[in-house]
N, C-alpha and C positions, 0 to 999 in steps of 0.2 A: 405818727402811727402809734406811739405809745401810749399816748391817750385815747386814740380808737382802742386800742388792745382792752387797756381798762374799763372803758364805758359800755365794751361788750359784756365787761361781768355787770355794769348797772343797766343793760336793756332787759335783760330779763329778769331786772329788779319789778322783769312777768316773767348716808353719802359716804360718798368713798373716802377711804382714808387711809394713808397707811405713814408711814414713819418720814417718809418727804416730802406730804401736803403741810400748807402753812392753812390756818383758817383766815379768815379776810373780812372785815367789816365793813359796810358803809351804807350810806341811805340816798334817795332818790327824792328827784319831786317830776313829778307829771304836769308841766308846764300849761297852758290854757290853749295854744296854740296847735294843742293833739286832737286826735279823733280819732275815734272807735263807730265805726260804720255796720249795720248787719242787712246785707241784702238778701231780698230775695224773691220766688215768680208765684203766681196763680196760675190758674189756667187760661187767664184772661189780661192779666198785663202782670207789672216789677211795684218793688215796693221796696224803703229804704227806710232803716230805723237808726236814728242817731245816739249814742251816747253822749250826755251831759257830762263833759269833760271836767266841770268843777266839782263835780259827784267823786273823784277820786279822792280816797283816803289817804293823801302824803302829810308828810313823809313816806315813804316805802324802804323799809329794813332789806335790806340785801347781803344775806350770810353764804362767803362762797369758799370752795377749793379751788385750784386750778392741777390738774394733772395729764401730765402731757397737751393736746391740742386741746383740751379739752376744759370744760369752768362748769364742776359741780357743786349746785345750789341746797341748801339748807332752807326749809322752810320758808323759802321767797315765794310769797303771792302777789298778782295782782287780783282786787277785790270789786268787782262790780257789780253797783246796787238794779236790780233787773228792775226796778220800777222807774229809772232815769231813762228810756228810751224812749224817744218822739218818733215816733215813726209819722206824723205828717196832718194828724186830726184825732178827735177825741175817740172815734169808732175804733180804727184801728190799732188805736195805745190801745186800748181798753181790749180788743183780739190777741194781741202779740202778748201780753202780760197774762192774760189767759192760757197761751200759749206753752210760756216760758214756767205756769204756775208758780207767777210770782208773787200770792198771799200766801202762800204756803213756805216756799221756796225763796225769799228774795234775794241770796245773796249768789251772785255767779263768780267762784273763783278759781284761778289760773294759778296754777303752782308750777313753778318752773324749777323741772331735774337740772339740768344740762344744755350746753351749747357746745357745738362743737365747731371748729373753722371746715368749711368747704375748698374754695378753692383760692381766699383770702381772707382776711380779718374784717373786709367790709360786708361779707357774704358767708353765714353762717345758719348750722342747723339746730333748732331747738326742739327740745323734746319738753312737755309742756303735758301737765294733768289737768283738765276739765271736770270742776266740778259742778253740773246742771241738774237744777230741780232732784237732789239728792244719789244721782249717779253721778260717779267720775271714771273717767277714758283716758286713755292716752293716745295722746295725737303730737306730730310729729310736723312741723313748719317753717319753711327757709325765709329768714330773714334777714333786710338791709339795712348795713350800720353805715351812716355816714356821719361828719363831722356839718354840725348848723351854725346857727349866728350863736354869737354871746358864748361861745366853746360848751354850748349846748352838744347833745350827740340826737340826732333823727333815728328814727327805727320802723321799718316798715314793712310790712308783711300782709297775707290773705291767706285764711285759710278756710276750707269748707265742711261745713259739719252736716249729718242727717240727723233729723231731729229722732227719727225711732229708733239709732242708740242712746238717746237719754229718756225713751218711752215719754216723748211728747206727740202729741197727736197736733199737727197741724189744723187750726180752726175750717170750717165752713157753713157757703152763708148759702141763702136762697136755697135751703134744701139741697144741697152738695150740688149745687150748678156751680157756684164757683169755692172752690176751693184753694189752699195752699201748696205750694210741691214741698216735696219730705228735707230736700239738701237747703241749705242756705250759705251764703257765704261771710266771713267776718273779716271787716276790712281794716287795720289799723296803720297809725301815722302816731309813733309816739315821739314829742320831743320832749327828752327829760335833760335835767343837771344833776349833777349833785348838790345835796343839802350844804 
């Protein structure tokens, strides 16, 4: 469990201080074996965009506190390049990146404040700033920590975002017969180690 404990502060390897925070150092790598999923509907069927998982920039820096239940993070992002997504043919990459205004915007990043434990160590809440196409939100996400092969840790979560708080306009085709719906959802499966 003590190793779960710890690799909770390197899952959100995607600030408070005061006189009995220690600072904490270490780095991450985002194994091949992860995925970052974004789904989502038209008005006529679903659609699924994959992250190119060897597109992550590890190492990943992970500067943390921990106080009380709690593990607040320093400048820890995760950093994803918006132009690595297959969403399934050439039409629709070339829709979703239009989308995501990813010649303008390429870079999507996730900085993580804080985790806190829920109801276990395996099961915790992270609070998590989104930065898309030059707005950033705060959104809020329960995620699963468990222990994987090779003393890997898994981390798994979903969460749903609309795209018209980060003023994206969802694409449409045929003269707005078919178009995209505004929510989408983000699926991930991250197994990382440490460096």
């Amino acid at each position: 469990m003590k190793r779960v404990l710890f690799f909770i502060s390197i899952l959100m390897a995607l600030s408070f201080t005061n006189s009995d925070t220690i600072a904490k150092s270490t780095a991450v790598i985002v194994t091949p074996e992860s995925s970052v999923l974004v789904r989502g509907t038209t008005n006529v069927s679903t659609f699924t965009c994959d992250f190119n998982i060897n597109q992550f920039k590890n190492p990943i820096s992970v500067d943390y506190y921990i106080e009380g239940n709690k593990m607040i993070f320093n400048k820890t992002a995760l950093v994803l390049d918006a132009n690595c997504f297959d969403c399934g043919g050439k039409a629709i990459n070339k829709d979703f990146k239009k989308v995501l205004k990813a010649d303008k915007y390429p870079k999507i990043s996730l900085y993580i404040n804080e985790i806190s434990e829920i109801n276990s160590i395996s099961r915790v809440q992270a609070s998590i700033d989104i930065e898309l196409a030059g707005i950033t939100k705060n959104q809020n996400v329960l995620v699963n920590i468990k222990e994987a092969e090779a003393d890997n840790i898994l981390i798994t979560g979903d969460l749903r975002l609309n795209l018209s708080d980060y003023n994206l306009e969802a694409f449409k085709k045929f003269m707005g017969l078919v178009y995209v719906n505004d929510e989408i959802d983000i699926y991930f499966q991250l197994n990382v180690k440490e460096k």
